[in-house]
C-alpha positions in Angstrom: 253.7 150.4 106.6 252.3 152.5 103.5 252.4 151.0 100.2 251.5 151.7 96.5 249.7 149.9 94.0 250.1 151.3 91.3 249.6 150.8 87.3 253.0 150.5 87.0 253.4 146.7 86.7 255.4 144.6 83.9 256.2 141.1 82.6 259.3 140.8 84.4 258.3 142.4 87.8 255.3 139.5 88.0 257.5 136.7 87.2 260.3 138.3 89.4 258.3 137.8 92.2 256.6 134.8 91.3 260.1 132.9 91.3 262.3 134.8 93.7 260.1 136.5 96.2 256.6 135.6 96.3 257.6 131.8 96.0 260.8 132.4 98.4 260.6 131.1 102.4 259.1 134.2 104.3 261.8 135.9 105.6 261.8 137.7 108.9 261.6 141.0 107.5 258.5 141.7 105.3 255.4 143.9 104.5 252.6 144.0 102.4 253.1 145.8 99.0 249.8 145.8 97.6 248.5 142.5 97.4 252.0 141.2 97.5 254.1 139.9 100.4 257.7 141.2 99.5 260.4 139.0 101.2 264.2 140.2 100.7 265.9 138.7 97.5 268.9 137.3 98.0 272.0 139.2 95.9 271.9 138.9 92.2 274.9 137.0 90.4 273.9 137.3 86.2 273.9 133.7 85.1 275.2 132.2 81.4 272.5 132.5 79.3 268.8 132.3 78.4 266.5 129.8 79.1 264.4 128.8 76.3 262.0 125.5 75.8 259.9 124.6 73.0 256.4 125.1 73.3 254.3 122.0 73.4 250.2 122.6 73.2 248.7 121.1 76.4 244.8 120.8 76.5 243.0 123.2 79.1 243.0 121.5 82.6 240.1 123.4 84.1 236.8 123.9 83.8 234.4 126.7 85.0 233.5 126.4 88.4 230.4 127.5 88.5 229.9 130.9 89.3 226.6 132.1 89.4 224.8 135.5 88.2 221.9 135.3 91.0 224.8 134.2 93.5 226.8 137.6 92.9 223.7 139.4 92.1 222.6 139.0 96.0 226.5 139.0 97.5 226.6 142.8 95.2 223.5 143.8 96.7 224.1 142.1 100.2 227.6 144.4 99.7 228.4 147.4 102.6 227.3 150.7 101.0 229.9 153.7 100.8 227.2 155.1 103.4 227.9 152.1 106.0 232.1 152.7 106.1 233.6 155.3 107.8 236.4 157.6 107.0 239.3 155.8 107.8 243.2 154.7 106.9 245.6 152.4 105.5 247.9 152.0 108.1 247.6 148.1 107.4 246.2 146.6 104.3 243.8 143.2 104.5 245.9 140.3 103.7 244.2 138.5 101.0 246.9 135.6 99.8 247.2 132.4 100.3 249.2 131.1 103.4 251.6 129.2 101.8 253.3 126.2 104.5 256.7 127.2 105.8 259.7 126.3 103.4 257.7 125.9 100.1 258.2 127.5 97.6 261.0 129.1 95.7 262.7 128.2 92.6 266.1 129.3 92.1 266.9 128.3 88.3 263.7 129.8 87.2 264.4 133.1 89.3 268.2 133.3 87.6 266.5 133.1 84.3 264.1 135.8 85.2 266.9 138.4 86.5 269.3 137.1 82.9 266.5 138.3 80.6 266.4 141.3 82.7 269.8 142.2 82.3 270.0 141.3 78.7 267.8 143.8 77.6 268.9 146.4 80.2 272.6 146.0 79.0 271.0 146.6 75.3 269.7 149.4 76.7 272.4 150.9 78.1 274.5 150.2 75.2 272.8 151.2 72.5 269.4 153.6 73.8 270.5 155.2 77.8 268.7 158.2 78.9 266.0 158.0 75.9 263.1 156.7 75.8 263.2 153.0 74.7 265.4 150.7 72.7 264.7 149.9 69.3 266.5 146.5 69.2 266.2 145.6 65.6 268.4 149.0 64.0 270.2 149.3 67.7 268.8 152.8 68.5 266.0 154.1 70.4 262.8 156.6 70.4 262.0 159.1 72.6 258.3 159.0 72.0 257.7 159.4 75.8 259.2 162.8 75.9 262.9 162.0 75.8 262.8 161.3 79.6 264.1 158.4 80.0 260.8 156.0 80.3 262.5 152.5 80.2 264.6 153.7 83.3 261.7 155.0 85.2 259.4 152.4 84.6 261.5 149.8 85.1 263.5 150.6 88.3 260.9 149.1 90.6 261.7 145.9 89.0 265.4 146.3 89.3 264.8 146.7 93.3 262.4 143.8 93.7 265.5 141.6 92.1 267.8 143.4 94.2 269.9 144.6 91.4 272.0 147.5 93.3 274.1 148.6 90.3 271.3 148.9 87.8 269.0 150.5 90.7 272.5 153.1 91.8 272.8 154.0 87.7 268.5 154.4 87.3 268.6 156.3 90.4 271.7 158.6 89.7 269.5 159.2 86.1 266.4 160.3 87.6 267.6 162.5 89.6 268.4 164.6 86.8 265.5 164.5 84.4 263.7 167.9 83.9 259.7 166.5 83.6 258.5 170.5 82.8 259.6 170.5 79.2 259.7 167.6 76.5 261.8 166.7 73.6 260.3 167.9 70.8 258.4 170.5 72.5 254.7 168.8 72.2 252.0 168.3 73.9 252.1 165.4 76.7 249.8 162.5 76.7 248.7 162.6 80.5 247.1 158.9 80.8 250.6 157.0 79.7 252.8 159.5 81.3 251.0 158.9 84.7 250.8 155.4 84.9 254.9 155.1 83.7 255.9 158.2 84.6 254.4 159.2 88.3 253.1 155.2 89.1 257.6 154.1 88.3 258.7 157.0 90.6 256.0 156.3 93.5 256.5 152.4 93.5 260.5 152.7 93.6 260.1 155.3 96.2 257.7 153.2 98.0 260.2 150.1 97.8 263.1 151.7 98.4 261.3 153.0 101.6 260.1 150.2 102.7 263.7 149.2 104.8 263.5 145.4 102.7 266.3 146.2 100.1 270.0 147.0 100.6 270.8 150.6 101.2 274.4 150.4 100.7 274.8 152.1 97.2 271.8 154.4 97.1 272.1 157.7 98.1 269.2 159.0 100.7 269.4 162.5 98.9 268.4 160.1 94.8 265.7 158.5 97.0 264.4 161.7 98.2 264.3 162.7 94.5 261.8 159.6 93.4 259.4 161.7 95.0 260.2 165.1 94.6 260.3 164.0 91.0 256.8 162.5 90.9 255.2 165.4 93.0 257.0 167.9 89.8 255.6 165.9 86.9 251.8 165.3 88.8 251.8 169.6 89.4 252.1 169.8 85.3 249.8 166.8 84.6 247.0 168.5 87.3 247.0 171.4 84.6 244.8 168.7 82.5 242.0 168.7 84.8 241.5 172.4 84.3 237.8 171.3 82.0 234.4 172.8 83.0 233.7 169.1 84.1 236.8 168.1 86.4 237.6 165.4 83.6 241.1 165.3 82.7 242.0 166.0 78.9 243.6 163.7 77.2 246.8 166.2 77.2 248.7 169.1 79.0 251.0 171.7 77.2 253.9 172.0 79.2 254.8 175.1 77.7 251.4 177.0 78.4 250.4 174.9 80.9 247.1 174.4 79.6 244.9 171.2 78.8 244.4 170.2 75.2 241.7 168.5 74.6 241.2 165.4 72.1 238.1 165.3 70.2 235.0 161.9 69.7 232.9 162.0 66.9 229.7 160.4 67.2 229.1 159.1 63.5 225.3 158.5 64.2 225.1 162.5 64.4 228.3 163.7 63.2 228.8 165.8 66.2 232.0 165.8 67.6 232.7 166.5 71.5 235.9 167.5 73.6 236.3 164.1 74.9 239.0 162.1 77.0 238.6 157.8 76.8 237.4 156.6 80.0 241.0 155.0 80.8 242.3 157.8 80.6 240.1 160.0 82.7 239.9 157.2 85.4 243.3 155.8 85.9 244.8 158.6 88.3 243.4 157.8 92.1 245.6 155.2 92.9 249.2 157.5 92.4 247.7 160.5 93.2 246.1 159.9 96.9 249.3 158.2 96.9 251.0 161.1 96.5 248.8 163.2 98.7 249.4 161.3 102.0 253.4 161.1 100.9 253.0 165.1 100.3 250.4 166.2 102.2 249.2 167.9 99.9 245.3 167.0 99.8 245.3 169.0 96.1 246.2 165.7 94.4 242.9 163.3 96.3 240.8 166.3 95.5 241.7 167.1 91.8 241.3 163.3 91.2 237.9 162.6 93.0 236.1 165.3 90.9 237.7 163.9 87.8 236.6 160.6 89.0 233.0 162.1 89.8 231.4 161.7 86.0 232.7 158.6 85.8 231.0 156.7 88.3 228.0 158.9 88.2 227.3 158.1 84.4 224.8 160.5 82.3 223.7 158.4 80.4 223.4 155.1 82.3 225.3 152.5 80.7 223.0 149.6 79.0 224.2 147.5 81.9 225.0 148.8 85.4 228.7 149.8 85.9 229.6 149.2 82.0 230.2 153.1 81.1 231.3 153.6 77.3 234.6 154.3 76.3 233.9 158.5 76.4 233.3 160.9 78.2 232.5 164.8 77.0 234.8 166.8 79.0 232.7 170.3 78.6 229.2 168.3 80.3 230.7 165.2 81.8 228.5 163.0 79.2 229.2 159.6 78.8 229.3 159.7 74.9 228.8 155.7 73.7 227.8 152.8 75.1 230.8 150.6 74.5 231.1 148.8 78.0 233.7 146.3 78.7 236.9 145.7 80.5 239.0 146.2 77.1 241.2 149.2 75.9 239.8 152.7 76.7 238.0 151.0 79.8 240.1 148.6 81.5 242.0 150.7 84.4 239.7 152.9 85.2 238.0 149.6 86.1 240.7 148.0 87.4 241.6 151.3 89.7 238.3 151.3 91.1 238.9 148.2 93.5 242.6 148.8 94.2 242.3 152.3 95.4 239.4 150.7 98.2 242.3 148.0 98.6 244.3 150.7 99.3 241.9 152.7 101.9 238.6 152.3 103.0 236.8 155.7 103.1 233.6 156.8 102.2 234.7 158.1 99.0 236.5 154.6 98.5 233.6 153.0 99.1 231.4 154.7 96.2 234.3 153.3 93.9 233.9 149.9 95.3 229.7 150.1 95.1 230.4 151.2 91.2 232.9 148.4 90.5 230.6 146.2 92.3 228.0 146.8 89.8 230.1 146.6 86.8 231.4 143.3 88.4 227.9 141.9 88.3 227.0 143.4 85.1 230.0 140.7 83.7 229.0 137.7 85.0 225.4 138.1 83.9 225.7 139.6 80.7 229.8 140.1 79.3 231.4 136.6 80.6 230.0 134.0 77.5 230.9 130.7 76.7 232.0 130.4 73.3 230.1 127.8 70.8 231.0 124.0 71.3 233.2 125.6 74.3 231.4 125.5 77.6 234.1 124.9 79.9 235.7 127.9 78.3 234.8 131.4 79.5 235.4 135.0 77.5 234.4 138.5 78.4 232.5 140.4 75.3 233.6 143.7 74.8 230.2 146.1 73.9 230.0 147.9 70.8 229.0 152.0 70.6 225.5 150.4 71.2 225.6 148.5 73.7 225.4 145.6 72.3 228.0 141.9 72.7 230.4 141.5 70.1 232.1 138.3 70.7 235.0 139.6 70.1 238.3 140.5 73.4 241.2 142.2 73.4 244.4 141.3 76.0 244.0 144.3 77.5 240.9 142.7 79.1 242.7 139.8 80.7 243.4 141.7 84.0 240.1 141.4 84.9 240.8 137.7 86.2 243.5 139.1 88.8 241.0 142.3 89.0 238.3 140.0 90.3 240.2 138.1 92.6 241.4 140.7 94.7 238.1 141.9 95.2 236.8 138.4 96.1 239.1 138.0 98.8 238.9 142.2 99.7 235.3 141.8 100.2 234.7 138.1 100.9 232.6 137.2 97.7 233.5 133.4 96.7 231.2 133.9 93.3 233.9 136.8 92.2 236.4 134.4 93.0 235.3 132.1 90.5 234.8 134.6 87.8 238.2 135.6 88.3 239.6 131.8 87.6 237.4 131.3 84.7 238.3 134.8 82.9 242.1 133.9 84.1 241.8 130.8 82.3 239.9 131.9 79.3 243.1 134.4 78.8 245.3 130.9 79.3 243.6 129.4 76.2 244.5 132.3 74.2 247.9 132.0 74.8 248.4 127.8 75.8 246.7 126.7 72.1 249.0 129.2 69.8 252.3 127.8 67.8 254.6 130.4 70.2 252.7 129.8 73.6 252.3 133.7 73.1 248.6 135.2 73.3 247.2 137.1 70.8 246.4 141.0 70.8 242.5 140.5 69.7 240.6 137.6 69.3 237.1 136.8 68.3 234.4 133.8 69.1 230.9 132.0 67.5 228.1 132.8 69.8 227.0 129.7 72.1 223.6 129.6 70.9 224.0 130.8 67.2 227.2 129.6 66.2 227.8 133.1 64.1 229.2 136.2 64.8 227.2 139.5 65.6 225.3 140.4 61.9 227.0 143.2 61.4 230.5 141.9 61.7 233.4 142.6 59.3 235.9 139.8 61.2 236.9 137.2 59.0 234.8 134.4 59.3 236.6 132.1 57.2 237.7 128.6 56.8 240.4 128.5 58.8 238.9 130.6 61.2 236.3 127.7 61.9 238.2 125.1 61.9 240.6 127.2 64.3 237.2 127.8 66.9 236.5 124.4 66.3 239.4 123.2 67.7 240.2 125.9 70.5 236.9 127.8 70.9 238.1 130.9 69.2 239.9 132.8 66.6 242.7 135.0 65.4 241.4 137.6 62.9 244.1 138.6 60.6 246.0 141.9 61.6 245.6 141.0 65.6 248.4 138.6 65.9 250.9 140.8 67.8 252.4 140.1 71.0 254.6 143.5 72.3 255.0 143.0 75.9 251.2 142.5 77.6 251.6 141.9 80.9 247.8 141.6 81.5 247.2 138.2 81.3 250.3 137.2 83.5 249.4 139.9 86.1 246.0 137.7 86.0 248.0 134.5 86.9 250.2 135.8 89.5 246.8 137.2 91.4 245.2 133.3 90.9 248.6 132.0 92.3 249.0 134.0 95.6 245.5 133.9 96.2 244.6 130.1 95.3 248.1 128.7 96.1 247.7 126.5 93.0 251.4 125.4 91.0 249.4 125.6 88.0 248.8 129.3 87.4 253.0 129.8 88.3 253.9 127.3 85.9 251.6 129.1 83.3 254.2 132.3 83.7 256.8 130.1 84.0 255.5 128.8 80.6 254.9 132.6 79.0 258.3 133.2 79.9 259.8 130.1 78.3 257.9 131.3 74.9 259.0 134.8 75.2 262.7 134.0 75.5 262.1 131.4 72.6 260.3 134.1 70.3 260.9 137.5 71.5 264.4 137.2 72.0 266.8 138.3 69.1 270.7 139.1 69.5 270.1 142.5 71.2 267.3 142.3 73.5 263.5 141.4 73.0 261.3 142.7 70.3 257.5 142.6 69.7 256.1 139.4 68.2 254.2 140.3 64.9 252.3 137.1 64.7 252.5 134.0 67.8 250.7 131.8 65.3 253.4 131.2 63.1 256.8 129.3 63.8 259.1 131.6 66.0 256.3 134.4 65.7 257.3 135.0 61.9 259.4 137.8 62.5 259.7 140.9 65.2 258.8 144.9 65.0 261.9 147.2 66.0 260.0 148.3 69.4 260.7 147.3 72.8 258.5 148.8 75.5 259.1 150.2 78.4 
């Protein structure tokens, strides 16, 4: 059965599955979504009320396990080369998870709590914010900064299925059916990276599910399933405008009016010059939905459109400083990479992150260039990005570059999917060394969030170098007192300014990958855990709110924003 794995993926869905369906007894009926083995929930009842703990700070339980460079150096190299695979199909996807023994598994109080915070939020939502954009839970309104077309409903109906929420999925559905995706709200131009990956990636994974024959049909008109994908396949035709550049490389926007690309603009400030230029993230973070939608469609437009997008990408000019580790921007007139700021962080991360999942997805020979390239950037990490942080060798981060090229001790959470990233594409391609790169970046994203006053991770965070015990020399991160004493203790620090926590999902996505693939409690219990903190910090009388700073009793105080 055809699946997709798509961008769309959120706090609640991971710990939805980790406590009602991925630790549930398999069932009879089931099939592989993604990497994940969906059994049928049982029917939702909405129980009393929150469950909240206090957090207690427990010291880091595992070490690095020893992955080598020169050990995944040769497995890269010893890797089959796009020109060794066929063109082939997904009719069945390689399972990659841990067997877990009959009858383990499952935990209904923790699943009940999962589905509650659901509900709580959606109620707000439906109260105070339905048919915008998102809830604004602190002045009980909302935004439409995603075009007024409902994003919380679209992106967040695939989680509503996997709990088996019929009501909530028969109201989402009944909405989307009637959204008008070829004009906006305010008339604007349309951001095409965000409105993909919520937009077109929400529609495709509900269709997907709702497809699949493993959730109750009773309630859901055939006609509003139907229109997940009519829906998506309207949207991606205005979005494809955007890839209308001399190069193939999507702009960052599309006028919906004109039906034209606009482009946004990178200024090189060794030079002054400034380019028509799209972040890399951007740019890359389309093959997944959109072969997706070519073999729901037919229509071969979408694969095509995306593969010469795609094409600049993993074909740098210039070559990175280390193989695989492309800048942040790419000139959309030439196709020039236009910095070297390498990394798995923000402006980088998915087009990474697609790479991998789209060969997970289907193994062709244009699949297979994706994999050789993520291969390489894989590689380039373990020998040059994944650092141990002074006084801290157990504990293992992944540098972001600066425009140079060069390490600057310093992550963001956006990063921390490259744990889960790495572990799928151990067990894809049978490479043990990326497996343990995977566990010690998932548990470097742990630390970040385990050693905090909320149990919440931090939005940045910065480190001392392992052999110098400074940061880079030309750093302008507070190096203070407290900021020692803080790296000290916990092998890094919280600059002021990045202490936010507004929804990420990357580090838990990280720890659902190292549970269904290892089988180990631990990584379940360290959602179960992030979800404890959120309802003790990010829960106000409405719904949730962002977090402005886990490092201070009850996260100091919340931001009116909820997202999607």
């Amino acid at each position: 059965m055809m699946a997709t794995i798509t961008r769309s993926i959120h706090v609640l869905v991971v710990l939805s599955l980790l406590t009602n369906v991925a630790l549930s007894t398999p069932a009879t009926d089931t099939t592989v979504i993604g990497t994940a083995t969906i059994h049928t929930p049982p029917a939702v009842t909405q129980s009393d009320g929150p469950i909240v703990a206090s957090y207690n700070h427990k010291p880091a339980t595992t070490s690095l396990s020893g992955y080598s460079n020169a050990t995944l150096s040769s497995a890269v190299s010893a890797s089959p080369s796009s020109t060794a695979i066929s063109n082939g199909t997904h009719s069945t996807c390689k399972a990659i998870q841990y067997v877990f023994p009959s009858g383990t598994g499952g935990n209904s109080t923790r699943a009940a709590a999962v589905r509650e915070a659901y509900l709580y939020a959606w109620d707000a939502y439906v109260e105070y914010a339905f048919g915008h954009d998102e809830l604004t839970p602190l002045s009980k309104s909302y935004n439409d900064d995603w075009y007024g077309w409902g994003v919380t409903i679209v992106d967040g109906i695939d989680t509503a299925i996997i709990m088996n929420l019929t009501e909530v999925v028969a109201k989402q559905l009944d909405f989307i059916q009637t959204i008008d995706f070829t004009t906006t709200a305010d008339g604007g131009p349309v951001e095409i990276f965000d409105t993909n990956i919520r937009y077109v990636g929400g529609l495709l994974s509900a269709y997907d599910l709702l497809k699949s024959g493993l959730f109750p049909a009773a309630g859901y008109e055939s006609a509003q399933v139907d229109a997940l994908l009519a829906q998506a396949t309207s949207l991606a035709d205005k979005i494809a405008y955007g890839f209308n550049t001399p190069s193939g490389i999507a702009s960052a926007d599309v006028n919906f009016t004109s039906n034209t690309p606009v482009e946004g603009t990178y200024t090189i400030s060794a030079t002054g010059v400034t380019y028509n230029s799209t972040n890399t993230a951007s740019a890359g973070s389309f093959i997944l939905e959109w072969y997706r939608l070519s073999d729901l469609t037919g229509n071969a437009t979408y694969r095509e459109l995306v593969d010469r997008g795609e094409a600049p990408l993993v074909n740098p000019t210039p070559q990175p400083v280390y193989p695989g580790l492309v800048g942040t921007q790419f000139d959309t007139t030439s196709g020039d990479m236009l910095n070297f700021a390498g990394g798995w962080h923000s402006e980088v991360d998915s087009f990474l992150e697609y790479l991998i999942k789209v060969y997970h997805y289907e193994q062709t020979n244009a699949t297979a260039v994706y994999k050789d390239f993520w291969l390489e950037a894989a590689d380039s990490t373990a020998s040059y990005l994944a650092v141990h942080p002074h006084g801290s060798p157990d504990l293992t981060f992944i540098s972001e570059l600066d425009d140079n090229g060069t390490l600057t001790d310093y992550m963001d959470d956006y990063s921390c999917f490259a744990g889960g990233n790495f572990l799928l594409g151990c067990k894809r391609l049978d490479m043990p060394a990326l497996c343990d790169l995977g566990i010690a970046a998932s548990d470097g994203c742990h630390q970040t969030y385990n050693t905090t006053l909320t149990g919440l991770g931090p939005l940045y965070w910065g480190w001392y170098d392992e052999e110098t015990d400074s940061q880079p020399a030309d750093s302008d991160r507070d190096v203070d007192a407290a900021s020692r004493r803080w790296a000290e203790e916990y092998g890094y620090f919280i600059q002021d300014g990045d202490e936010e926590w507004a929804s990420f999902p990357e580090s838990i996505e990280s720890w659902f990958y190292a549970y269904r693939i290892t089988g180990d409690q631990r990584w379940a219990d360290y959602v179960w855990d992030a979800f404890l903190a959120i309802n003790s910090t990010a829960r106000n009388d409405v719904a949730f709110a962002t977090v402005n700073n886990v490092n201070m009793p009850l996260g100091g105080s919340q931001s009116d924003s909820l997202d999607s």
